[in-house]
VEXDREN-2710 file (C-alpha; in Angstrom, 1 decimal):
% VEXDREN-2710
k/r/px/py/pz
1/UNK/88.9/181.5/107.4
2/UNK/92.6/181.1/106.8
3/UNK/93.8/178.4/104.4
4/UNK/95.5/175.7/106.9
5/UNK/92.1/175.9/108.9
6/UNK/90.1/175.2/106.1
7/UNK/91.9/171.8/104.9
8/UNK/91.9/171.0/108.3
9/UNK/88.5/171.2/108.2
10/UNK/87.9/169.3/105.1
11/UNK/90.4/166.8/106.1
12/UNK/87.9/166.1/109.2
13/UNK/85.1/165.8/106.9
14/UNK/86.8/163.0/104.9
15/UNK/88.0/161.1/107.8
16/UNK/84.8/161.3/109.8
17/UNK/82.6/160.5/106.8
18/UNK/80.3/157.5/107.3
19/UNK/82.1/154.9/105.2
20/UNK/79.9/153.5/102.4
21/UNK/78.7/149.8/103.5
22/UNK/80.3/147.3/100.5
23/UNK/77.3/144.7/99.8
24/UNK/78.7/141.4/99.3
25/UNK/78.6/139.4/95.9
26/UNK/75.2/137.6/95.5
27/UNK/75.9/133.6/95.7
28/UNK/74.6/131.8/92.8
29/UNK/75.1/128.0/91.4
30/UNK/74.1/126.2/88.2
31/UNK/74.2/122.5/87.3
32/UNK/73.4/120.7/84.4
33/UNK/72.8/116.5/83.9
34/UNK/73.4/116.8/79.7
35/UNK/71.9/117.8/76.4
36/UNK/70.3/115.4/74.7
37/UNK/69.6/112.9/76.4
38/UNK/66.2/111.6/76.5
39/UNK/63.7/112.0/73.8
40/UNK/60.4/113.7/75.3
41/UNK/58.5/111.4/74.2
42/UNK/60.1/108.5/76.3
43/UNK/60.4/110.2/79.2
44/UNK/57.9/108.3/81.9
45/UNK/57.2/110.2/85.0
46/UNK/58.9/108.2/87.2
47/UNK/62.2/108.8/84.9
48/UNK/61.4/112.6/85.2
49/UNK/60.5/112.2/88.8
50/UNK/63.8/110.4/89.1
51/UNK/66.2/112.5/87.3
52/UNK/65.2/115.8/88.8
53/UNK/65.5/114.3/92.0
54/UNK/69.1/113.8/91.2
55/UNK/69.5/117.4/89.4
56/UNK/67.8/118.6/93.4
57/UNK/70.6/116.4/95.5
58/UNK/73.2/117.8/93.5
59/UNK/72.2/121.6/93.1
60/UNK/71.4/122.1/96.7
61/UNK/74.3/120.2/97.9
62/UNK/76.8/122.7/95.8
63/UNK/74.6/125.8/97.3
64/UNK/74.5/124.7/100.9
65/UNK/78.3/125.1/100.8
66/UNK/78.0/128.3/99.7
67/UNK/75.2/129.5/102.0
68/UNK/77.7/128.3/105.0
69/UNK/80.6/130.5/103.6
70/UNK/82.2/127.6/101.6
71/UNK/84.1/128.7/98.3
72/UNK/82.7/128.3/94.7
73/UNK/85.9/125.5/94.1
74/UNK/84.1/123.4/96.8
75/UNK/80.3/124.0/95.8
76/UNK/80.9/122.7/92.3
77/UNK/83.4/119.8/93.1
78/UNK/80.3/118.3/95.6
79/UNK/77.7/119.2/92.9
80/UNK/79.7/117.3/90.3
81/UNK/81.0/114.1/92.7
82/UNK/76.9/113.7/93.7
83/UNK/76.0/113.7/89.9
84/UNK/79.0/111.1/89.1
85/UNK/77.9/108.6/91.8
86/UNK/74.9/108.8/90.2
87/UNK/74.3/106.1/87.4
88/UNK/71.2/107.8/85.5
89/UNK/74.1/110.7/84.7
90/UNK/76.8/110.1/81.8
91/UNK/79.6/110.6/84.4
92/UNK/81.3/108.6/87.1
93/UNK/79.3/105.3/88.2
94/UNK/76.7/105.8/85.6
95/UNK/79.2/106.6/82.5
96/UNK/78.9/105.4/78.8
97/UNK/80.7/103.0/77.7
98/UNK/83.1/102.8/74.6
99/UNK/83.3/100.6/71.6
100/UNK/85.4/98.1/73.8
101/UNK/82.9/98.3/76.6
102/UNK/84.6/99.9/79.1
103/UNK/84.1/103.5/80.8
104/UNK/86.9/106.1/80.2
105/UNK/86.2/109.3/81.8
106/UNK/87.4/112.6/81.3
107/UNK/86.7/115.7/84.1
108/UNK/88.3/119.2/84.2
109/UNK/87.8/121.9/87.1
110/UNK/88.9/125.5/87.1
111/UNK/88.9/128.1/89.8
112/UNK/88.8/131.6/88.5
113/UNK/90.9/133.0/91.1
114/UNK/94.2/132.7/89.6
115/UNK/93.0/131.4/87.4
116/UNK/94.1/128.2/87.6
117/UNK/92.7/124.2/86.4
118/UNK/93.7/120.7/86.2
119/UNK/92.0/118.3/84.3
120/UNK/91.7/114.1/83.4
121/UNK/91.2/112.0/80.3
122/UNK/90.7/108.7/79.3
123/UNK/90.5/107.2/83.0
124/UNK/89.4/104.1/83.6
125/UNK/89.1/103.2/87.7
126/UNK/88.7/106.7/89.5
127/UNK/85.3/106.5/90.7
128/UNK/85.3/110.8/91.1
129/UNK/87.2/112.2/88.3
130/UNK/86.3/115.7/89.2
131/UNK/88.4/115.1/92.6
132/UNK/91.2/113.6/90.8
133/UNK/91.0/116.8/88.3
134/UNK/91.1/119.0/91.4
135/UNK/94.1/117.2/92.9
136/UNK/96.3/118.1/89.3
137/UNK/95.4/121.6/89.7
138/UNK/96.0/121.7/93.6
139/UNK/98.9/119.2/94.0
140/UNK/100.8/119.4/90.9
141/UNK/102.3/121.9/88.3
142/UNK/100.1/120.4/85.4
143/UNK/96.6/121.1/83.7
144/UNK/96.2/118.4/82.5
145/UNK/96.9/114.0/82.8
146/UNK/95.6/111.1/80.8
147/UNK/94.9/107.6/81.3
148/UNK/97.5/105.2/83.4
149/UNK/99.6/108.1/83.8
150/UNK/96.5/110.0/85.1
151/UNK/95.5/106.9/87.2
152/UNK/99.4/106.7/88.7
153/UNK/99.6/110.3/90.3
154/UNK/95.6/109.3/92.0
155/UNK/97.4/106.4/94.0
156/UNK/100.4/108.7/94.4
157/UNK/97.4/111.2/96.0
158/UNK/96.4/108.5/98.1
159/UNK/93.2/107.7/95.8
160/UNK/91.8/104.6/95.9
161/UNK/91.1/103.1/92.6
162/UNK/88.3/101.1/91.7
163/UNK/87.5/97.8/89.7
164/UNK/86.4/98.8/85.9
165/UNK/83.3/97.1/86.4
166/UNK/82.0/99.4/88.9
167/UNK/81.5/101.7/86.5
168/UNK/79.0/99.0/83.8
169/UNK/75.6/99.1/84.6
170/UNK/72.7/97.1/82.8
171/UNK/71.3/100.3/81.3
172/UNK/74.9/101.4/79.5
173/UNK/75.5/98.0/78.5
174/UNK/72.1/98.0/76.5
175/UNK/73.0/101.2/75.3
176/UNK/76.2/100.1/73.5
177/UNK/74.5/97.3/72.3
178/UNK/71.9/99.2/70.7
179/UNK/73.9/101.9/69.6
180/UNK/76.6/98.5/67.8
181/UNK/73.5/97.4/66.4
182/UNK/72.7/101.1/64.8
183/UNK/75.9/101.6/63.3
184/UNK/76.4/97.7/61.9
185/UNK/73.0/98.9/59.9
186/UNK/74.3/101.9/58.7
187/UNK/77.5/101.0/58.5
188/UNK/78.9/103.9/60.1
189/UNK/79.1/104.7/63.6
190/UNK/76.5/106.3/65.0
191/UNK/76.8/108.8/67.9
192/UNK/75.0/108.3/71.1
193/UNK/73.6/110.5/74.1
194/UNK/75.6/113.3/74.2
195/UNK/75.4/113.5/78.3
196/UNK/77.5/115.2/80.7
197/UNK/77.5/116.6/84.2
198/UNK/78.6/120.1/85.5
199/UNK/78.8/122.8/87.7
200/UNK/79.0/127.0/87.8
201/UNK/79.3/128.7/90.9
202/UNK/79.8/132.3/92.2
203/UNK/80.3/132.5/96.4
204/UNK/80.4/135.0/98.8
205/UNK/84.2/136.2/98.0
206/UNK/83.2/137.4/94.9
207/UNK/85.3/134.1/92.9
208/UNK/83.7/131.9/90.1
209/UNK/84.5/128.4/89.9
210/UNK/83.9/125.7/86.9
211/UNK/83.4/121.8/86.8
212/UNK/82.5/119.2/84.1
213/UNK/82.6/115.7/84.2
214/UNK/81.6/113.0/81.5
215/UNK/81.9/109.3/80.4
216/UNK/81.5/110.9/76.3
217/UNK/79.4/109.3/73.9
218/UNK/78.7/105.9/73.8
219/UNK/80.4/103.4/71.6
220/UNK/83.4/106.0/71.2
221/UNK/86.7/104.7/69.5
222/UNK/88.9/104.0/72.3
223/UNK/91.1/106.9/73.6
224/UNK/88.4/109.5/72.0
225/UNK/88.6/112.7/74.5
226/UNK/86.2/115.2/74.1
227/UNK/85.3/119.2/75.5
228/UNK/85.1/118.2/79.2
229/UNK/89.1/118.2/80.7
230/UNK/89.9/120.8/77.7
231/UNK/90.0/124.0/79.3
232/UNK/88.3/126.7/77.1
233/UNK/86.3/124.1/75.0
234/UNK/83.9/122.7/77.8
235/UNK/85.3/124.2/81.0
236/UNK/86.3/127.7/82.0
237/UNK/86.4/130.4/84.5
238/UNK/87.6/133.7/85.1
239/UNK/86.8/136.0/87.9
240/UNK/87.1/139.0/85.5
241/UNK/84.3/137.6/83.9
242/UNK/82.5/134.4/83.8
243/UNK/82.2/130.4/85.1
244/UNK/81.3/128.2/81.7
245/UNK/79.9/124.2/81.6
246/UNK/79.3/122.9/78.3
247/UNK/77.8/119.8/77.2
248/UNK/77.3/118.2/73.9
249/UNK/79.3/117.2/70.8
250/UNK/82.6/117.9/72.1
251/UNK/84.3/117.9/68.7
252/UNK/82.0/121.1/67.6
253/UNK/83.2/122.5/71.2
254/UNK/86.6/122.1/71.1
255/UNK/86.9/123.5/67.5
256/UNK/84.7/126.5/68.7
257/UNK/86.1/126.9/72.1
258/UNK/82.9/127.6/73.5
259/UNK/83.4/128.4/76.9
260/UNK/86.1/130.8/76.5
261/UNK/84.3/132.2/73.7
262/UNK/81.9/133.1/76.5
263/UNK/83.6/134.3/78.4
264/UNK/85.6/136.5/76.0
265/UNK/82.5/138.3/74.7
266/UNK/81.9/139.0/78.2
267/UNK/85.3/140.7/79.0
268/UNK/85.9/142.1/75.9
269/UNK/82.8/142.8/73.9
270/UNK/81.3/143.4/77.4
271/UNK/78.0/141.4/76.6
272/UNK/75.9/140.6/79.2
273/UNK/76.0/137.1/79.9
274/UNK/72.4/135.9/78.5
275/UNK/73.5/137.9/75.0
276/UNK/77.2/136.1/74.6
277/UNK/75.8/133.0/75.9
278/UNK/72.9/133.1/73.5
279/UNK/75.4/134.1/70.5
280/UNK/77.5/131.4/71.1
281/UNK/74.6/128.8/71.3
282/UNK/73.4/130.3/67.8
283/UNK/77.1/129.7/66.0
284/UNK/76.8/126.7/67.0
285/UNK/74.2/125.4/66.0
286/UNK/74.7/126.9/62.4
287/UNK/77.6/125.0/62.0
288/UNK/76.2/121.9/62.9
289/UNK/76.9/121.0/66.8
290/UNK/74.4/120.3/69.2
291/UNK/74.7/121.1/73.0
292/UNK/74.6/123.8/75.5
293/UNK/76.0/125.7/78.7
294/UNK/75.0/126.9/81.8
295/UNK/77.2/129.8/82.9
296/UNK/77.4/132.5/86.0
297/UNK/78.8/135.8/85.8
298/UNK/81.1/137.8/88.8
299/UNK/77.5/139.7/89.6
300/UNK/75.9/136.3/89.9
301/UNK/73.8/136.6/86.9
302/UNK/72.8/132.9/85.8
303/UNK/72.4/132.0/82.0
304/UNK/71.3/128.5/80.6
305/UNK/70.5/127.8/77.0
306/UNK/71.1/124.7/74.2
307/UNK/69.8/124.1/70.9
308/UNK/69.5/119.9/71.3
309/UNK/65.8/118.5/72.3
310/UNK/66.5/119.4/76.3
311/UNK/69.4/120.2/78.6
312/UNK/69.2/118.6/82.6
313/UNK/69.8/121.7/84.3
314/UNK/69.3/123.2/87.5
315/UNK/70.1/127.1/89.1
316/UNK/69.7/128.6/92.3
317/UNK/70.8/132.0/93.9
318/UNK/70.3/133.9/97.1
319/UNK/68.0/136.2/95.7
320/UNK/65.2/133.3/95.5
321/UNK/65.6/131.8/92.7
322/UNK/65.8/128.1/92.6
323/UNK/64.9/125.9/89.3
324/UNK/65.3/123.2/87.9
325/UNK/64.3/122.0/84.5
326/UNK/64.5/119.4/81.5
327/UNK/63.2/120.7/78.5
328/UNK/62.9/124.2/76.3
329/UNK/59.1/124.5/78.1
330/UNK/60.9/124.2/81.7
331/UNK/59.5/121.3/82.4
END
C-alpha cells in the first residue's frame, strides 16, 4: 500500500473514531452550623431534633440548586442565607452579641472560578451578610468592606437595611449576660460559643464555590473581626483544588491560614483532601485553637473534621450520600 493511501487511511480511523463520552463532575455540598457549640450533655432532644432540622433546610436547599443545574456560587449563598435567618445559628438573625450588646456580623464568599471573593465585617443591620458579601465580589472591584462603609454600598445595591434589634433574641441576650457574669469572676474575658455557619459546594460545571457567615464570639470587644470575611483564614476556593469553611477561634485561623493551607497541600503537596484536611486540623489543635472545616474537592470528594466537643455539619452528593451530624459519634 502506497504511503499517501495509508495516512489516508489512518486519518479516517481518527476522524471516525467513536469519541470517548466525558462524564460530568459529581455534585456535592457541605454545610456546617459551628464548633463548639453545645455541650453533649445539654443537648435535649428536642434541641437536637431542632437543630438538625435546620442543618436539613439548609443542606438540601443548597443541593436542590445544584440538582436543577444551578451553579455552586448559588447553592452555598441559599444554604448560608437559610442558616442566617435562622436564630439557633451564630449568624444573621440568631447572631451573638458583643460586649455592647449589639450584633456585628462578618460573611465572606468566594467562587473558585476566577477565583474571585468579596467579603463584610463588623455590620450591624444587613439581615443576609452573605448576599451583601456576594454583591462586593459581583458589583464592585473590592474583597473586602467594613462596617458603615460596608452598610453604605448595601443601600447603594438597593439592600434594605434592618433595625439592630432584629438581630437580639432572648437566648443571645442571656448568653452575654452569662458570659459578663463569667468574666467579672475571673476577671478576664472569657470566650464564648465559637459558632458559625457555612457552605462548600462542587456543581455540575466542574466549579467549587465557598461561604461563611458568623455573628463571632459572644461578648467580643467592639470592632473584633475574626476568620469568616478573611479570605484564606476561614473562607476559600479554588477550582484547581479545593472549597474550604472554617469555624472556630478565628484568631488561631487567621494566624494559620487554615483554609488556604488546605487547599495548598492539596495543589501542591497533592494530598488528598481527607489527609490535608486532617493535617491541618492536627496543627491546630497542637498550638492551641479549637475548630474545624468542612471542605469539597474539584472530584467532589467531601471531608469534615474538628478537634472541639462537636461540629453542626451536614454533606450530601449525587452519589447517595446524604448526612448530617453533631458530634465525633455522628450523632
Amino acid at each position: 500500500m502506497s504511503r499517501p493511501k495509508l495516512l489516508a487511511l489512518l486519518c479516517l480511523a481518527v476522524v471516525c473514531a467513536p469519541a470517548r463520552a466525558v462524564e460530568p463532575p459529581p455534585l456535592a455540598i457541605a454545610i456546617h452550623g459551628g464548633a463548639g457549640v453545645i455541650d453533649p450533655a445539654k443537648m435535649t432532644p428536642q434541641h437536637a431534633a431542632s437543630y438538625r432540622a435546620g442543618l436539613a433546610a439548609a443542606l438540601d436547599a443548597g443541593y436542590a440548586i445544584l440538582e436543577h443545574g444551578g451553579s455552586s456560587l448559588d447553592a452555598v449563598t441559599a444554604a448560608v442565607r437559610i442558616m442566617e435567618d435562622d436564630p439557633q445559628f451564630n449568624a444573621g438573625r440568631g447572631a451573638v452579641l458583643n460586649h455592647d450588646g449589639d450584633a456585628e456580623l462578618d460573611a465572606a464568599i468566594m467562587d473558585g472560578h476566577g477565583p474571585r471573593a468579596g467579603a463584610v465585617a463588623g455590620v450591624r443591620r444587613v439581615r443576609n451578610p452573605i448576599e451583601l458579601a456576594r454583591l462586593v465580589m459581583e458589583k464592585s472591584p473590592h474583597v473586602l468592606l467594613v462596617a458603615e462603609g460596608a452598610e453604605e454600598f448595601a443601600l447603594e445595591q438597593g439592600v434594605a437595611l434592618v433595625p439592630r434589634e432584629y438581630f437580639r433574641t432572648e437566648a443571645r441576650v442571656r448568653e452575654l449576660e452569662e458570659a459578663r457574669r463569667q468574666a467579672g469572676e475571673l476577671k478576664a474575658a472569657a470566650p464564648g460559643p465559637t459558632g458559625t455557619v457555612g457552605a462548600v459546594a462542587l456543581d455540575g460545571a466542574g466549579h467549587l464555590a465557598a461561604a461563611t457567615s458568623t455573628g463571632g464570639l459572644t461578648d467580643k470587644h467592639r470592632g473584633r473581626v475574626g476568620d469568616s470575611p478573611i479570605v484564606g483564614a476561614g473562607t476559600y476556593a479554588d477550582d484547581d483544588s479545593c472549597a474550604v469553611s472554617g469555624t472556630g477561634q478565628g484568631e488561631f485561623f487567621i494566624r494559620q491560614v487554615v483554609a488556604f493551607d488546605i487547599c495548598a497541600l492539596v495543589l501542591y503537596r497533592h494530598l488528598t483532601l481527607a489527609q490535608a484536611v486532617h493535617e491541618v486540623i492536627r496543627k491546630l489543635r497542637h498550638t492551641g485553637g479549637e475548630g474545624g472545616v468542612i471542605a469539597v474537592d474539584r472530584g467532589g470528594n467531601i471531608a469534615m473534621d474538628f478537634n472541639s466537643v462537636g461540629m453542626f455539619r451536614g454533606a450530601r452528593d449525587s452519589r447517595g450520600r446524604r448526612d448530617i451530624a453533631m458530634y465525633r459519634d455522628a450523632q
